[in-house]
mmCIF file of the C-alpha atoms, coordinates in Angstrom:
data_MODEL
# 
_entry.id   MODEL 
# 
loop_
_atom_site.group_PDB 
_atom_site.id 
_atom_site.type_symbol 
_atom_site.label_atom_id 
_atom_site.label_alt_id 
_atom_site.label_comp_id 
_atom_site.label_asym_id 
_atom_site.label_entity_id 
_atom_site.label_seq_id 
_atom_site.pdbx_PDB_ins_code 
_atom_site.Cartn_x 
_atom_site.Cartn_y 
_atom_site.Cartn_z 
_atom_site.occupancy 
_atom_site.B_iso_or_equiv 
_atom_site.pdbx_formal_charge 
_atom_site.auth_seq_id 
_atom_site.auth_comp_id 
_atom_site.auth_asym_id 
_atom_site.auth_atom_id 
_atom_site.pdbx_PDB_model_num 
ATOM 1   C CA . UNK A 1 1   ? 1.750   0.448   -4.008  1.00 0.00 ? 1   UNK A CA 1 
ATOM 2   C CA . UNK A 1 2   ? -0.094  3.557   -3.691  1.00 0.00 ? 2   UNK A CA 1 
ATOM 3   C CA . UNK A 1 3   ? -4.099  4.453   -4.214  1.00 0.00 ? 3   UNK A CA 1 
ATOM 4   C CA . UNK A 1 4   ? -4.094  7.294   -6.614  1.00 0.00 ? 4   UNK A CA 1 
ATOM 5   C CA . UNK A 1 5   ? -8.408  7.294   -7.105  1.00 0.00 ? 5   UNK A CA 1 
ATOM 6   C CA . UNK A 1 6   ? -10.977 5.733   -6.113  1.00 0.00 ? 6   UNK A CA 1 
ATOM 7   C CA . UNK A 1 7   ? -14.394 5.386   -7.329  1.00 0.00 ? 7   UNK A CA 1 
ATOM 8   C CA . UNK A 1 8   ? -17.204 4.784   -5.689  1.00 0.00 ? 8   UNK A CA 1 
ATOM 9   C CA . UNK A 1 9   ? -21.165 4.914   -6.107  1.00 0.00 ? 9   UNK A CA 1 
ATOM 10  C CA . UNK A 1 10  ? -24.267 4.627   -4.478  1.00 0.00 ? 10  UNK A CA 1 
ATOM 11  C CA . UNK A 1 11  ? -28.207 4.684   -5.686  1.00 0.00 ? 11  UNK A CA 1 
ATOM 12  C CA . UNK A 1 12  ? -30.430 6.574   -3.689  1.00 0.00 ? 12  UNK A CA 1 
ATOM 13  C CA . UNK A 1 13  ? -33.359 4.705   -6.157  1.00 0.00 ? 13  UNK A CA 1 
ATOM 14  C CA . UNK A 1 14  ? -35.037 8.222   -5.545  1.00 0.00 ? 14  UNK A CA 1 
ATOM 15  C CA . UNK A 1 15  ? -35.515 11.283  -8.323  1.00 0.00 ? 15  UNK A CA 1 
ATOM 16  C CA . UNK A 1 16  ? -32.708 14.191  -7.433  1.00 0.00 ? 16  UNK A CA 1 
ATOM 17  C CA . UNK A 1 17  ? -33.857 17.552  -8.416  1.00 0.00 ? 17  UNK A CA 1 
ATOM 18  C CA . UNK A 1 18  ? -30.584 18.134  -11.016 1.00 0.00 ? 18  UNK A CA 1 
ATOM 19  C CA . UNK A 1 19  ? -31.816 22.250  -11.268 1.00 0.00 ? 19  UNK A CA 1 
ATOM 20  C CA . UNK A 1 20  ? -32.520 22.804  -7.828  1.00 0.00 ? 20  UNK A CA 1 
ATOM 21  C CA . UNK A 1 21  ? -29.381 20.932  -6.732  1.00 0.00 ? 21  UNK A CA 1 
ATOM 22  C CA . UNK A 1 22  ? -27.583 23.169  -9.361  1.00 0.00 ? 22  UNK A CA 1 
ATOM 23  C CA . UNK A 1 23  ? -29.207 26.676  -7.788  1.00 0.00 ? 23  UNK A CA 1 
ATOM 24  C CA . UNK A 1 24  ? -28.054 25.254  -3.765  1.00 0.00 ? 24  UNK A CA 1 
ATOM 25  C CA . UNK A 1 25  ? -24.776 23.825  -4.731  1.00 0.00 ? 25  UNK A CA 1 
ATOM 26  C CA . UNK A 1 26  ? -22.086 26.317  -4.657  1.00 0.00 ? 26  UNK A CA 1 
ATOM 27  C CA . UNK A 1 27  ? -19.580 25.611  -7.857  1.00 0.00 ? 27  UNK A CA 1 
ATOM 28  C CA . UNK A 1 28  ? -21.671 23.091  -8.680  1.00 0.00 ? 28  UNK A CA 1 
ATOM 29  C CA . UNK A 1 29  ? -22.290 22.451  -12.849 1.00 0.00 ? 29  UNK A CA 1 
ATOM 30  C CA . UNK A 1 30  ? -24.978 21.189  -14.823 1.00 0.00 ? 30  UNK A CA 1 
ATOM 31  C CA . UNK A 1 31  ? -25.261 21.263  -19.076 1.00 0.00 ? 31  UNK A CA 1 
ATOM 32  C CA . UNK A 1 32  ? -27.374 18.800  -19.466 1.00 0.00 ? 32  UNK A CA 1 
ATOM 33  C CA . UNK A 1 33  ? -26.766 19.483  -23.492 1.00 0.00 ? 33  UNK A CA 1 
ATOM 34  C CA . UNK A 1 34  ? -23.562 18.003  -23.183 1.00 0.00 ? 34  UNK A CA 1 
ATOM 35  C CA . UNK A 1 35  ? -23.723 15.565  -19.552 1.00 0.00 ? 35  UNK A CA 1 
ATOM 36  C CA . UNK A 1 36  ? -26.757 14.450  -18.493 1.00 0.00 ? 36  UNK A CA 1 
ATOM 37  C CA . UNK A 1 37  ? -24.948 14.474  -14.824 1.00 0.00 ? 37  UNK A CA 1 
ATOM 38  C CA . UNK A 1 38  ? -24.786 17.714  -12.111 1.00 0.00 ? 38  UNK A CA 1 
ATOM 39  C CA . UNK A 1 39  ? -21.042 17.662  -11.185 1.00 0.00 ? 39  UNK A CA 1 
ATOM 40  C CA . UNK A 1 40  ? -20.058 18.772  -8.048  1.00 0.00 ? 40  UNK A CA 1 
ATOM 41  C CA . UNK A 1 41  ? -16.686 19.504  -6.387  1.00 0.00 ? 41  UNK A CA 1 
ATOM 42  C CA . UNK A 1 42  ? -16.207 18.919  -2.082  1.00 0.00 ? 42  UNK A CA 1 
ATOM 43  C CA . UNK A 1 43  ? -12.593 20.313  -1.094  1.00 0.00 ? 43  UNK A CA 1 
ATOM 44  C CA . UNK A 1 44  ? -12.289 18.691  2.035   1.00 0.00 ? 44  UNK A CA 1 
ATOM 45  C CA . UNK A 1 45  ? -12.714 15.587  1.770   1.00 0.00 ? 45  UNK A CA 1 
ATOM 46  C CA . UNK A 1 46  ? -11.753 16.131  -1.711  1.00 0.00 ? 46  UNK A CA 1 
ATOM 47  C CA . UNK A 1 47  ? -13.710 14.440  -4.277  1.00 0.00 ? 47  UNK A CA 1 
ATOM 48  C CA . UNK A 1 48  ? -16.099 15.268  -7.513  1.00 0.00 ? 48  UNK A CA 1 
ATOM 49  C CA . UNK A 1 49  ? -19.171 14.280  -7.747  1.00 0.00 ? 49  UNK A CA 1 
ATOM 50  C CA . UNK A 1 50  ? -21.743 13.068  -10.797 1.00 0.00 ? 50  UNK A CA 1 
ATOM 51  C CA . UNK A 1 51  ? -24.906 13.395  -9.426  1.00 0.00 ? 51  UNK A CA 1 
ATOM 52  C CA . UNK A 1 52  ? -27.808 11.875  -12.363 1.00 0.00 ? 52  UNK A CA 1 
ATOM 53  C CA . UNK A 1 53  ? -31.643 12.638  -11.652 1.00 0.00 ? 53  UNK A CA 1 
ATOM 54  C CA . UNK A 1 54  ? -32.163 8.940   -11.453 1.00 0.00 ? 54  UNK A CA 1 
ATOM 55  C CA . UNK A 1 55  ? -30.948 9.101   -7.736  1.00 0.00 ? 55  UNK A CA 1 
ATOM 56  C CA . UNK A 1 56  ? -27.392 7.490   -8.200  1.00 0.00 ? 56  UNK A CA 1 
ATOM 57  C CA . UNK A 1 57  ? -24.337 8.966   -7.761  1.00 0.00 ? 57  UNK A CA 1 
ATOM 58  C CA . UNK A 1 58  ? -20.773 8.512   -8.572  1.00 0.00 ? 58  UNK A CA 1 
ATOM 59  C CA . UNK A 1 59  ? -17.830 9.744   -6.611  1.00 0.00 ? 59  UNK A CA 1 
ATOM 60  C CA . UNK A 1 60  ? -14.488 10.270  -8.412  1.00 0.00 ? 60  UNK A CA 1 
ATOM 61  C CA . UNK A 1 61  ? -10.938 11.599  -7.153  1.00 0.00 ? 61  UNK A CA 1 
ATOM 62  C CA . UNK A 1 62  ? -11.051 10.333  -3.856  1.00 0.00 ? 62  UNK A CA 1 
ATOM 63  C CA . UNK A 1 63  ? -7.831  8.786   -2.393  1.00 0.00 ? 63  UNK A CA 1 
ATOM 64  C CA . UNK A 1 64  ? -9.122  5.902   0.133   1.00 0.00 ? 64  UNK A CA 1 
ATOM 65  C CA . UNK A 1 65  ? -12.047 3.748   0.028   1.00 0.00 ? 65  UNK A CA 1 
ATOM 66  C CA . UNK A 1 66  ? -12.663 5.233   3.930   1.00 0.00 ? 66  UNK A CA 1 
ATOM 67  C CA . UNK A 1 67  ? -12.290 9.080   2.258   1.00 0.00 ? 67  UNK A CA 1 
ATOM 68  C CA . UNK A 1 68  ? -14.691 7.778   -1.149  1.00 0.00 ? 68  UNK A CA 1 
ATOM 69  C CA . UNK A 1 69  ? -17.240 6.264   1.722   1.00 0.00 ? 69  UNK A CA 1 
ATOM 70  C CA . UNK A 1 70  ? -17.267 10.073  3.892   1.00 0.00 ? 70  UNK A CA 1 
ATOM 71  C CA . UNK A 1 71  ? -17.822 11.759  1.052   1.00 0.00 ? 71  UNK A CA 1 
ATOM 72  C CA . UNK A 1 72  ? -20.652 10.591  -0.020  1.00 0.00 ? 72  UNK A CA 1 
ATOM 73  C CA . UNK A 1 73  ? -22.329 10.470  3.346   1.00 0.00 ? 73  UNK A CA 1 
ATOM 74  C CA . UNK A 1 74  ? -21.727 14.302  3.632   1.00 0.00 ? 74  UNK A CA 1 
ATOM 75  C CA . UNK A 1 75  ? -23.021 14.678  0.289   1.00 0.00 ? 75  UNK A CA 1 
ATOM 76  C CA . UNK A 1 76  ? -26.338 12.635  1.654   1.00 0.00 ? 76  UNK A CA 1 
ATOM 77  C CA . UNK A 1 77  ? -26.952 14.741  4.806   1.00 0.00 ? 77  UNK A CA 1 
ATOM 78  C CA . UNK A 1 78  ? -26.429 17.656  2.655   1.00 0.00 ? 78  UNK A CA 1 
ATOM 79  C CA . UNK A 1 79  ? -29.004 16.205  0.527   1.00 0.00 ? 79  UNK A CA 1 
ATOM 80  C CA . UNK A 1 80  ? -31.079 15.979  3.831   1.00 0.00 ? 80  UNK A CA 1 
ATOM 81  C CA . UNK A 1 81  ? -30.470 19.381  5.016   1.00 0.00 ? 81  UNK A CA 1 
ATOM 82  C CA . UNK A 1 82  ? -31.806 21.023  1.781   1.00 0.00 ? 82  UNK A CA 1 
ATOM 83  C CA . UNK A 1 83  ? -35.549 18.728  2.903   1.00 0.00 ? 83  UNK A CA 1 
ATOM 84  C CA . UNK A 1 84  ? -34.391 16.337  0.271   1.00 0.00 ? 84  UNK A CA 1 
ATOM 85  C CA . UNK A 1 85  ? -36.226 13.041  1.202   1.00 0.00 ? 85  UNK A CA 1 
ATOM 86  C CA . UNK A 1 86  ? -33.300 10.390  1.237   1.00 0.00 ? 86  UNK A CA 1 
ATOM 87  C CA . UNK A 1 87  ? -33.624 6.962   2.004   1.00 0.00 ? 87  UNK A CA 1 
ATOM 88  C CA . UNK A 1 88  ? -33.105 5.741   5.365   1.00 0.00 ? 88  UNK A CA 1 
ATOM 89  C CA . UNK A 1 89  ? -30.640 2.904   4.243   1.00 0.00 ? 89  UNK A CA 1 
ATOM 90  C CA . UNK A 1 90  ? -28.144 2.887   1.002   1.00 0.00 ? 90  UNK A CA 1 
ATOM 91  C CA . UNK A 1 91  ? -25.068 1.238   0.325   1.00 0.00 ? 91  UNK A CA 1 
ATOM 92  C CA . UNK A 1 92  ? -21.845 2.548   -1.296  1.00 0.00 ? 92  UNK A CA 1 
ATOM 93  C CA . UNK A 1 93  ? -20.509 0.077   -3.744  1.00 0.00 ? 93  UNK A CA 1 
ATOM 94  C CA . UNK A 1 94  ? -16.501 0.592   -4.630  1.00 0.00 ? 94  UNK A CA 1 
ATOM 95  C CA . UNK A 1 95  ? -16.224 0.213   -8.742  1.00 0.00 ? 95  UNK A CA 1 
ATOM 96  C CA . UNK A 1 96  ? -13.044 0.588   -9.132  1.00 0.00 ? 96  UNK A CA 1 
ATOM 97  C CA . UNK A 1 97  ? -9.619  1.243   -7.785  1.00 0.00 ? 97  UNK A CA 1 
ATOM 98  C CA . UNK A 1 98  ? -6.559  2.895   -9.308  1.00 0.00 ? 98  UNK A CA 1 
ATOM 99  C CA . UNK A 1 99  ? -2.924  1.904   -7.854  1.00 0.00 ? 99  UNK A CA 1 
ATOM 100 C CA . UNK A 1 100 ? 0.721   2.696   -8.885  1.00 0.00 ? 100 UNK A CA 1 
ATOM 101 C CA . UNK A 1 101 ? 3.539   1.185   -8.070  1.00 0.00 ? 101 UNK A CA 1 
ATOM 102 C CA . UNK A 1 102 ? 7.379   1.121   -9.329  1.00 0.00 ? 102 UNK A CA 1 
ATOM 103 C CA . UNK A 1 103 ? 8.844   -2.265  -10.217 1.00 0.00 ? 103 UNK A CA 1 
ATOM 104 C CA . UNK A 1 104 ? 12.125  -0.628  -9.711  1.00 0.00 ? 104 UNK A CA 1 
ATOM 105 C CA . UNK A 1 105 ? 13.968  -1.843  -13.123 1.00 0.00 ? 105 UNK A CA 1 
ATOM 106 C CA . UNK A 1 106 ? 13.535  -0.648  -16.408 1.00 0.00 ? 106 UNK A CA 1 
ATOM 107 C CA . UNK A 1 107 ? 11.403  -2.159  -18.878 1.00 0.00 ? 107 UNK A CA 1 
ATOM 108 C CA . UNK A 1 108 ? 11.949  -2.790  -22.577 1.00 0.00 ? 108 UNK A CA 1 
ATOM 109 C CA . UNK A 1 109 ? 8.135   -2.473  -23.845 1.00 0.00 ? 109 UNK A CA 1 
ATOM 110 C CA . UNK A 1 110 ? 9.284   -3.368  -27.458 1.00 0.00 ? 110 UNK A CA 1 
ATOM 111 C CA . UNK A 1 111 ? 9.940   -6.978  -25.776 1.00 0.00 ? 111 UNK A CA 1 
ATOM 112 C CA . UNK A 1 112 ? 6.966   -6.657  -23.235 1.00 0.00 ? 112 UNK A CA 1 
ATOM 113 C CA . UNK A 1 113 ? 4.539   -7.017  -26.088 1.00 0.00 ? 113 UNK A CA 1 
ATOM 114 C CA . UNK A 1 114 ? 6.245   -10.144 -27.629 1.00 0.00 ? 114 UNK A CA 1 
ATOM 115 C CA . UNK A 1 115 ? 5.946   -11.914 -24.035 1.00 0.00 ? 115 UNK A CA 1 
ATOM 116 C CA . UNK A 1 116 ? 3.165   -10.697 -23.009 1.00 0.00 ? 116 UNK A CA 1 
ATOM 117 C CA . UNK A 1 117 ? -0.321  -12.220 -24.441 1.00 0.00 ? 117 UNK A CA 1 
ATOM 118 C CA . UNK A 1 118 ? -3.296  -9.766  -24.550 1.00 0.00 ? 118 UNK A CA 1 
ATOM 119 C CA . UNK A 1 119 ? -1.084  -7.303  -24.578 1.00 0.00 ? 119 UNK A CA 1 
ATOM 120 C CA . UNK A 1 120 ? -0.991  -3.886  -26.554 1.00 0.00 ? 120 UNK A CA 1 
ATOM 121 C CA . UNK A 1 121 ? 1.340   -1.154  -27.828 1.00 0.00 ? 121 UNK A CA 1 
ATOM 122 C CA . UNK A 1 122 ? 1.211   1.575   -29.760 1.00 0.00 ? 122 UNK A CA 1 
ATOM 123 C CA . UNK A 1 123 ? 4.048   3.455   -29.521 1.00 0.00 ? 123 UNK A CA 1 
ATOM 124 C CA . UNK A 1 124 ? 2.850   6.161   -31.935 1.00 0.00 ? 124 UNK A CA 1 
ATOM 125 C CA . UNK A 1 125 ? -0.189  7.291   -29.552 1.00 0.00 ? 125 UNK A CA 1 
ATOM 126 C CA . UNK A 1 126 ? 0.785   6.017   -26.008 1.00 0.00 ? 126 UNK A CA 1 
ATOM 127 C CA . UNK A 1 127 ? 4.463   5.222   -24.275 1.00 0.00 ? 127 UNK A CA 1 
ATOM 128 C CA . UNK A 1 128 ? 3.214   2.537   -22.318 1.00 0.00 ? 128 UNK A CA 1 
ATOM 129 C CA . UNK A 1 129 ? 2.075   -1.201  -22.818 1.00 0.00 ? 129 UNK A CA 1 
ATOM 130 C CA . UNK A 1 130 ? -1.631  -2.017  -21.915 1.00 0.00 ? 130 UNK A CA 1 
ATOM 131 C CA . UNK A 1 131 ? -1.870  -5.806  -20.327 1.00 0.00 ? 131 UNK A CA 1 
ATOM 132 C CA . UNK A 1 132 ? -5.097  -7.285  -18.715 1.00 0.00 ? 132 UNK A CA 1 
ATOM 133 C CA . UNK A 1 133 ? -5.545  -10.498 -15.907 1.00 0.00 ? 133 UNK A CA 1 
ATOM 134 C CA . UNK A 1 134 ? -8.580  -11.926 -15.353 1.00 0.00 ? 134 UNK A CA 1 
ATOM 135 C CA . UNK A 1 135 ? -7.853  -13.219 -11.856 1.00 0.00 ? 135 UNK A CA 1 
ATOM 136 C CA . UNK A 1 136 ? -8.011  -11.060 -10.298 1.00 0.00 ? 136 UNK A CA 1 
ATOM 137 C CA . UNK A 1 137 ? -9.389  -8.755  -13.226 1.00 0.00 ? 137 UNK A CA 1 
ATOM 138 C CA . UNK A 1 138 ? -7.227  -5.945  -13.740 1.00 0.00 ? 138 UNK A CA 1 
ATOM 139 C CA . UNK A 1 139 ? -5.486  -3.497  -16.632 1.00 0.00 ? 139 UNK A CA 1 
ATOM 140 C CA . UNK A 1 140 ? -1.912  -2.286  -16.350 1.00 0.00 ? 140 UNK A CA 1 
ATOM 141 C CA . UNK A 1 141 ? -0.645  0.280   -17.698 1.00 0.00 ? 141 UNK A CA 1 
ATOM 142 C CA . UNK A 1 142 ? 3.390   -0.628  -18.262 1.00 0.00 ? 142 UNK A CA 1 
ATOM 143 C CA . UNK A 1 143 ? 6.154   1.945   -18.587 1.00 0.00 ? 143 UNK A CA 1 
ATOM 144 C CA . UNK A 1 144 ? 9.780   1.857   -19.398 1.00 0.00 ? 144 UNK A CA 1 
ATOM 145 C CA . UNK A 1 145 ? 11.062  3.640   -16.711 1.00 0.00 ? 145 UNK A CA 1 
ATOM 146 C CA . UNK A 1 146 ? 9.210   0.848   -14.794 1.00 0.00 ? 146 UNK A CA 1 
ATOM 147 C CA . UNK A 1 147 ? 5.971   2.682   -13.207 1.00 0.00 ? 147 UNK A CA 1 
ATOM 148 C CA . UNK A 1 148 ? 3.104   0.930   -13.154 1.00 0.00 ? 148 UNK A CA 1 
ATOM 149 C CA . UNK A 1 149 ? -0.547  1.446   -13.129 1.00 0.00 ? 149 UNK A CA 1 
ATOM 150 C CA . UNK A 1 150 ? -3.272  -1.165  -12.190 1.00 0.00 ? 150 UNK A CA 1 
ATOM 151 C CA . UNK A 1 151 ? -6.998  0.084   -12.796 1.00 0.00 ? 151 UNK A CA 1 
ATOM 152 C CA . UNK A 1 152 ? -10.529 -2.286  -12.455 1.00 0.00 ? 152 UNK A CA 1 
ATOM 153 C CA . UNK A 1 153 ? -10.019 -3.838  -8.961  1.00 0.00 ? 153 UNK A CA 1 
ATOM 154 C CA . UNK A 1 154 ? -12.774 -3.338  -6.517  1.00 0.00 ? 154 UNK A CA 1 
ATOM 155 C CA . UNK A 1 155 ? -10.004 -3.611  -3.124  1.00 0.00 ? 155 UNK A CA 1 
ATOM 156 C CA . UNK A 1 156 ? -7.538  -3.091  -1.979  1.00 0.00 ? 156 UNK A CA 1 
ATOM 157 C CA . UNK A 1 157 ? -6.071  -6.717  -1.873  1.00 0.00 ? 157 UNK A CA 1 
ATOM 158 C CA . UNK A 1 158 ? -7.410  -7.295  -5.144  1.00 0.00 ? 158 UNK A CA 1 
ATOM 159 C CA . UNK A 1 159 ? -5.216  -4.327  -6.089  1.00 0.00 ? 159 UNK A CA 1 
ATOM 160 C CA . UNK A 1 160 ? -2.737  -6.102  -4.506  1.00 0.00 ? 160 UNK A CA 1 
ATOM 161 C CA . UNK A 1 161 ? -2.629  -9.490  -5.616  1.00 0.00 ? 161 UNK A CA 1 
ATOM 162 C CA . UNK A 1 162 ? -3.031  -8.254  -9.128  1.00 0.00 ? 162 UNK A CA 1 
ATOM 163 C CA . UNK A 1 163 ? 0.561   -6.323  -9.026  1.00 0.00 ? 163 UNK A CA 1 
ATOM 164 C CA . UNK A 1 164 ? 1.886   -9.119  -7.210  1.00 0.00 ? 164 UNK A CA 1 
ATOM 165 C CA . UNK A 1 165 ? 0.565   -11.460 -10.201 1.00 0.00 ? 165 UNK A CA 1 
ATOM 166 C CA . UNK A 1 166 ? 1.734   -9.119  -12.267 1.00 0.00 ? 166 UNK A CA 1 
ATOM 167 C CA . UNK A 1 167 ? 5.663   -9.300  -11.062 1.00 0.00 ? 167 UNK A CA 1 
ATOM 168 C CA . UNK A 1 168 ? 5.476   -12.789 -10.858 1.00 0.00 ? 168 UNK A CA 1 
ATOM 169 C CA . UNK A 1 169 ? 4.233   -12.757 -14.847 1.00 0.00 ? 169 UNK A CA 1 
ATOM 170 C CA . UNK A 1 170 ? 7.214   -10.623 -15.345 1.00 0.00 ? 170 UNK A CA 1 
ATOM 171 C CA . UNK A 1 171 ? 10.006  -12.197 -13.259 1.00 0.00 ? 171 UNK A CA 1 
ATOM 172 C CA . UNK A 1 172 ? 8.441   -15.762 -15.631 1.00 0.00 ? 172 UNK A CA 1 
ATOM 173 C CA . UNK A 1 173 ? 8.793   -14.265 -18.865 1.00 0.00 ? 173 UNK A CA 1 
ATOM 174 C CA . UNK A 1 174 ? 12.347  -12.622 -17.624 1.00 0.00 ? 174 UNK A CA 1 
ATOM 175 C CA . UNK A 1 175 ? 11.760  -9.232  -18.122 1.00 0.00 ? 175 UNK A CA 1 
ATOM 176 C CA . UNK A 1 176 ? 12.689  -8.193  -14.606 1.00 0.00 ? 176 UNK A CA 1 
# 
């Protein structure tokens, strides 16, 4: 399994300055016409940014929970620097994790969708079979060549245990 994104956000529960942040924030966008979000880009760590006036922010593009975590801390004592007043105390909630992994046989998806309940396919639109769980709650994305991609945890493990699930749904139904 790999971690491809992860997405994480905190609430600073204090107004953020969207067109000053937009003036101070090199490559930093704002159309608030269009998003009511500032976006903003870090390259190292890498990650993007929607930043709302509200005080929360989302991070996006990230690659560990540890690098989604840094990230916003810099972003906060950047925040600081400018004489932003920022809470003394916040905490960085993960909302979501996206994983891949390769089952390592080919999959028939015509079959998949027979076998698998809650299951869609639309063959016309997408190449891959969309499947949810509910323990833990998770969407796959299911591919012939037998690539995988599991969206919705909140961890690692849960990331996990839901491909592991996953296989074992498979290896039941006999389409591995």
């Amino acid at each position: 399994m790999q971690i491809q994104n992860v997405v994480a956000s905190v609430d600073l529960k204090t107004r953020l300055p969207l067109e000053r942040l937009l003036e101070e924030l090199e490559l930093s966008e704002y159309q608030p016409d269009t998003f009511p979000g500032l976006v903003f880009r870090f390259h190292d760590p890498s990650a993007t940014f929607l930043i709302f006036q509200t005080g929360k922010i989302i991070c996006v593009g990230a690659g560990t929970m540890k690098i989604a975590k840094e990230s916003l801390e810099k972003l906060i004592k950047r925040f600081d620097s400018m004489k932003l007043k920022m809470p003394k105390t916040y905490s960085v909630k993960i909302e979501n994790i996206v994983a891949t992994d390769n089952i390592g046989k080919k999959l028939n998806v015509d079959e998949l969708v027979f076998s698998l309940h809650e299951s869609e396919y639309t063959p016309d639109t997408f190449p891959g079979v969309v499947y949810r769980i509910s323990d833990p709650k998770a969407s796959f994305l299911l591919f012939s060549s037998g690539r995988i991609v599991c969206a919705g945890t909140r961890s690692i493990a849960d990331a996990q245990r839901a491909i592991d699930t996953l296989v074992k749904t498979l290896k039941h139904i006999k389409a591995i």
